[in-house]
C-alpha positions in Angstrom: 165.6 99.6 20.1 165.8 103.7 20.4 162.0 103.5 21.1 162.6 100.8 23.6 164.7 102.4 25.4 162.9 106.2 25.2 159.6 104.5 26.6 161.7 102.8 29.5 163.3 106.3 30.2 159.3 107.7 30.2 158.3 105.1 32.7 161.1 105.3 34.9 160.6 109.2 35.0 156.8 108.8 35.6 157.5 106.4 38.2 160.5 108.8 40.2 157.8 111.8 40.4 154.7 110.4 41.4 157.4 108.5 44.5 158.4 111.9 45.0 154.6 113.0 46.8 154.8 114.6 49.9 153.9 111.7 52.0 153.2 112.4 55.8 154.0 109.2 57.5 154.3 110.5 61.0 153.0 108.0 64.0 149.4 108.2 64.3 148.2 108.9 68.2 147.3 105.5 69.4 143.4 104.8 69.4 141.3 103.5 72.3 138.3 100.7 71.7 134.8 101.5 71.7 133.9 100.8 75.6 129.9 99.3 76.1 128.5 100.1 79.1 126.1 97.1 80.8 122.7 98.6 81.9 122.2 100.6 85.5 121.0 97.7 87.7 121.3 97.1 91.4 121.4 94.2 94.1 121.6 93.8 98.0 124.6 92.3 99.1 123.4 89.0 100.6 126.8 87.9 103.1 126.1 88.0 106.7 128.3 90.6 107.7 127.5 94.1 109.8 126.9 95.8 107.4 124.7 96.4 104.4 124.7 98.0 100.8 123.6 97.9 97.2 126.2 96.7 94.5 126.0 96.6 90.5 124.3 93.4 89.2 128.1 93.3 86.3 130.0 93.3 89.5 130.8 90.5 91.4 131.0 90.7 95.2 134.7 88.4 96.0 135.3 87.2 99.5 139.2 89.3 100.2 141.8 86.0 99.7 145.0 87.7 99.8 147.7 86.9 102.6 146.6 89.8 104.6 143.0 89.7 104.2 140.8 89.9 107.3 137.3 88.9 108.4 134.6 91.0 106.0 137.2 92.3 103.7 135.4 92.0 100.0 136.8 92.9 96.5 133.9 94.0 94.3 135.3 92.6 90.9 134.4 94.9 87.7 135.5 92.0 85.3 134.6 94.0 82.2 136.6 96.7 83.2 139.2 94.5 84.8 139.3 97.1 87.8 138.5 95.9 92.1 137.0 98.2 94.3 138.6 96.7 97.9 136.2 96.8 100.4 137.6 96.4 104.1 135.7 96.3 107.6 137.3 96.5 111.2 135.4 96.5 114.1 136.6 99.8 116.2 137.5 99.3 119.8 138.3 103.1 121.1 138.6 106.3 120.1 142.0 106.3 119.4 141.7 103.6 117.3 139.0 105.4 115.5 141.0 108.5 114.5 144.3 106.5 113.5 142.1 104.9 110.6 140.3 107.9 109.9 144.3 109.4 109.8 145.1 106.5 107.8 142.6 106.8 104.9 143.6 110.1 104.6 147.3 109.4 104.0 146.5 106.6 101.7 144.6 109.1 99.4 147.0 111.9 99.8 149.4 109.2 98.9 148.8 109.6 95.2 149.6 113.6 95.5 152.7 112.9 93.6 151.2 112.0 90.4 147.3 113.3 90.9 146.2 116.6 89.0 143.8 117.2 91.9 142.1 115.5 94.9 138.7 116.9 96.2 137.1 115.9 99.4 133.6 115.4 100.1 132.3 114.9 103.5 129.7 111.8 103.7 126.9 112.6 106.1 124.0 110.2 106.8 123.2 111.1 110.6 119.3 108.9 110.1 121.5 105.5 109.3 124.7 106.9 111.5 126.8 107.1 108.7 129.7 109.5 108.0 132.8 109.6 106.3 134.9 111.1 103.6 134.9 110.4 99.4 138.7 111.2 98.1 138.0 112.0 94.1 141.8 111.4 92.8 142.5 112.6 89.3 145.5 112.3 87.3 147.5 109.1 86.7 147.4 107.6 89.8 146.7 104.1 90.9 143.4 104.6 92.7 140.9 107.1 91.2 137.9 107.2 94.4 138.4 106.0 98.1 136.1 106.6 101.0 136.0 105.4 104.2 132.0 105.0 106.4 131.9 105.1 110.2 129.6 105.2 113.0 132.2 107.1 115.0 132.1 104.2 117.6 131.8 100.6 116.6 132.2 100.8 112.8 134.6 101.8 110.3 134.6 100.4 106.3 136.7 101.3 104.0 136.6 101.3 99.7 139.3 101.7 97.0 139.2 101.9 93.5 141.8 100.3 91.3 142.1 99.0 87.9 144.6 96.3 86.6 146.1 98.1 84.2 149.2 101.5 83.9 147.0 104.3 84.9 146.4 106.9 81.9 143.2 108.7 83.0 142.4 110.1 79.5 141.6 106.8 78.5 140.1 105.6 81.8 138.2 108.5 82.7 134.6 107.5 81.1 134.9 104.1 83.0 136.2 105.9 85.8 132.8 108.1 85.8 130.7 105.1 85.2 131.4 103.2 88.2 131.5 106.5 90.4 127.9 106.2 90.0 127.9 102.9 91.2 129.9 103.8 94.5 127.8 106.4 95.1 124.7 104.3 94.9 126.8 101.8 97.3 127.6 104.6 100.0 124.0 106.1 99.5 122.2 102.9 100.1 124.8 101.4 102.9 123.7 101.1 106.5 124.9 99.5 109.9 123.2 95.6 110.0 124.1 95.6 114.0 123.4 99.0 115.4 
């Protein structure tokens, strides 16, 4: 019975310092899945509208239904990356109509100031097609990340912005983020007036 009880003693020691390990079990930093990128492929959007651009084959090109929407208002639906890039037309009737858009994209990207880390500018200058305008790069947190507006300075004005359905965290959005900046770039580069 003295044995019995000499072994149990033994064990229960054993037991109490290998529980006494130096265990880290602080949070671990949450992890972000593995995202696949669809091959670089382009098509001509097809609508009859006045104007005219290339688009990303994974993207589907949505007629605008919301309550507001107007005539040649698109959503160009990134369904992988459950992100819209709103596309918006409006005939221009004057010059001051002209510059209170041209005002107006620019408050809507400086908009985001309070929670972007930076915003750059880059002037858009096709003078062969008539086609100028202004890309906003946004980083930070913010709910858009790229918006650009295309005019002809007279009869034409289009406008783009970039926004994902989900709580803006750059870090983890950022390669996606870079991904379809290629694919708005191709857009703007190849887009042209249909009824000059």
């Amino acid at each position: 019975m003295k044995l019995k009880s000499i072994i149990l003693f033994q064990i229960v020691l054993i037991l109490s310092f290998s529980a006494c390990q130096d265990n880290d079990y602080s949070p671990k930093p949450k992890a972000y899945y593995r995202i696949e990128f669809p091959k670089k492929a382009y098509q001509p959007i097809l609508a009859p509208v006045p104007f005219s651009f290339d688009y990303p084959t994974y993207a589907t090109l949505e007629k605008d239904l919301s309550r507001d929407a107007q005539k040649n208002w698109y959503n160009l639906h990134f369904k992988q990356f459950n992100g819209y890039l709103h596309l918006t037309y409006y005939d221009v009737s004057g010059k001051g109509e002209y510059e209170n858009m041209v005002e107006d994209a620019r408050k809507l990207a400086f908009k985001h100031t309070i929670k972007a880390s930076a915003i750059d500018q880059k002037v858009i200058y096709y003078p062969e097609k008539k086609v100028y305008g202004i890309y906003y790069a946004i980083e930070g947190n913010t709910a858009s990340s790229v918006q650009f507006f295309l005019t002809d300075s007279t009869k034409h004005y289009f406008r783009g912005a970039l926004y994902f359905n989900e709580r803006p965290q750059y870090d983890s959005i950022a390669p996606v983020i870079n991904f379809i900046k290629k694919d708005i770039d191709t857009l703007i580069s190849t887009f042209r007036w249909t009824n000059q």
